[in-house]
C-alpha positions as CSV (number, residue, x, y, z in Angstrom):
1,X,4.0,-41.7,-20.5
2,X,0.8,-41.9,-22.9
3,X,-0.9,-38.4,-23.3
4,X,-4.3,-40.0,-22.0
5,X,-2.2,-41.4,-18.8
6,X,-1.1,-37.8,-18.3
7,X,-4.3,-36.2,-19.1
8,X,-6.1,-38.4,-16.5
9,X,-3.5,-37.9,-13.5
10,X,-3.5,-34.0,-14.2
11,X,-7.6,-34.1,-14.1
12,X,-7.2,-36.3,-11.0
13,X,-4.8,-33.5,-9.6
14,X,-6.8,-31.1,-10.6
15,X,-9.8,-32.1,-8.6
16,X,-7.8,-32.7,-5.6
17,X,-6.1,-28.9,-5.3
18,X,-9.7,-27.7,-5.7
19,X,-11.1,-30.1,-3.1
20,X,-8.3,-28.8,-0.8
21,X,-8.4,-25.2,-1.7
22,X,-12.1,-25.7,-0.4
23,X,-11.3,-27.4,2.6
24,X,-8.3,-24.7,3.6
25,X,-5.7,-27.1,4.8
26,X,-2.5,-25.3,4.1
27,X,0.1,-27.8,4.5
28,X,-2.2,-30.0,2.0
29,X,-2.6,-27.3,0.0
30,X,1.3,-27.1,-0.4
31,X,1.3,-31.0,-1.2
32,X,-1.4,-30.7,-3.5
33,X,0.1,-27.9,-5.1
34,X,3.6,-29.7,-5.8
35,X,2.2,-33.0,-7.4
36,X,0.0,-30.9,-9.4
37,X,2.9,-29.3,-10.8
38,X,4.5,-32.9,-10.9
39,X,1.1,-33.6,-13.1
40,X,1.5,-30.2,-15.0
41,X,5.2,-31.0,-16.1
42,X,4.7,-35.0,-17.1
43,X,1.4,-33.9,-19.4
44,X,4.8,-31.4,-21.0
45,X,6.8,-34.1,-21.6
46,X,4.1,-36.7,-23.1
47,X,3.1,-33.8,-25.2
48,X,6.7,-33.1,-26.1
49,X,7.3,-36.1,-26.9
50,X,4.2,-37.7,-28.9
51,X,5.0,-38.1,-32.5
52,X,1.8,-37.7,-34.4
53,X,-0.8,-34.8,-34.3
54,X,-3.1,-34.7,-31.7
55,X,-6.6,-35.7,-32.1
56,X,-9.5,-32.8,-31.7
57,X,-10.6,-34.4,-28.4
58,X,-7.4,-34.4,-27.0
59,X,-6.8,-30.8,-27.9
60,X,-10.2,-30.1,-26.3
61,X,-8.7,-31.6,-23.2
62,X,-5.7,-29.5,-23.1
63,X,-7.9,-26.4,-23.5
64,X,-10.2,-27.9,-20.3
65,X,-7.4,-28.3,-18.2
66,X,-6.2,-24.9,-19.4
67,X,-9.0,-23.1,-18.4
68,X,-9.1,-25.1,-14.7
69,X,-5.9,-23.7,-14.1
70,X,-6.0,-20.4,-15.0
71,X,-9.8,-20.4,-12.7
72,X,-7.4,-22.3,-10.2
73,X,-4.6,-19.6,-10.1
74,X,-7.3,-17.1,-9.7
75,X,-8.8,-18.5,-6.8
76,X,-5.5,-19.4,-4.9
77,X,-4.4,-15.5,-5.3
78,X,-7.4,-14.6,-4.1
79,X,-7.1,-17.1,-1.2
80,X,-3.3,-15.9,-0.6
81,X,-4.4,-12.1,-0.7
82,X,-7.2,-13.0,2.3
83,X,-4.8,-15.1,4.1
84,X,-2.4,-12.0,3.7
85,X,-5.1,-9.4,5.1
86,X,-5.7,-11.6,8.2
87,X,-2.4,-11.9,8.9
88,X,-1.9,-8.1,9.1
89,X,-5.0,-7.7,11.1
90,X,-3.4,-10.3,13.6
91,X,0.0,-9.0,13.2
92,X,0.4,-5.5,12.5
93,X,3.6,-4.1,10.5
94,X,6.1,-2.2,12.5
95,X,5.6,1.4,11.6
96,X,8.9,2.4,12.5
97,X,11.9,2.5,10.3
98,X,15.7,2.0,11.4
99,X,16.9,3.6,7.9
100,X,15.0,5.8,5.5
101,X,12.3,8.2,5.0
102,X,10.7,8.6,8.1
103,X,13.5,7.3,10.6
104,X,14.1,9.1,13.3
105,X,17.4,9.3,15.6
106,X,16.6,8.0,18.9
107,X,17.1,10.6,21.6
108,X,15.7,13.0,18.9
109,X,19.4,13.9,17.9
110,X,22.1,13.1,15.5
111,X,24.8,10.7,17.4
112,X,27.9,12.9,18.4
113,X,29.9,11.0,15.5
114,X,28.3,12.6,12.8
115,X,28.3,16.7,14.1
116,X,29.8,18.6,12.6
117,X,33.0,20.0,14.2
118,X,32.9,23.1,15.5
């Protein structure tokens, strides 16, 4: 695949996670997400495999698109941390623990198995 074919479907890609990140759809989020890595990896392999330097405006591309995603990652962990605070508000953790610090025996004893003798 040409490096401008590449570059264009990543850009087109691009747009779409953003316009869906907007729009909160999850499940499209998810689809989005996936052919945007499908777009991330074929721009790779035209780079990888284009024999000649690349031109200054092609370069500036690359640097764009680099900067898009690292904005994009920001905002998606920011949208995963708020999605994770309302989940705990609707579902609280448990508090208590089977094993650990802070486990306690039901029946507030030991089971008889594990007295000592005596």
């Amino acid at each position: 695949m040409p490096i401008d074919h590449a570059l264009n479907t990543l850009d087109q890609e691009l747009d779409r996670v953003v316009a869906v990140l907007a729009s909160g759809d999850a499940p499209l989020l998810e689809q989005a997400s996936a052919q945007l890595r499908d777009a991330v990896m074929q721009c790779s392999v035209a780079l990888q495999s284009h024999a000649r330097p690349l031109s200054v405006a092609v370069r500036r591309r690359f640097d764009a698109q680099r900067a898009r995603l690292v904005v994009l990652r920001d905002q998606m962990a920011r949208v995963s941390a708020v999605a994770e605070a309302q989940l705990a508000a609707i579902v609280p953790a448990a508090a208590a623990t089977t094993y650990g610090p802070g486990a306690r025996p039901s029946g507030g004893a030991a089971a008889r198995i594990y007295r000592a003798a005596g």
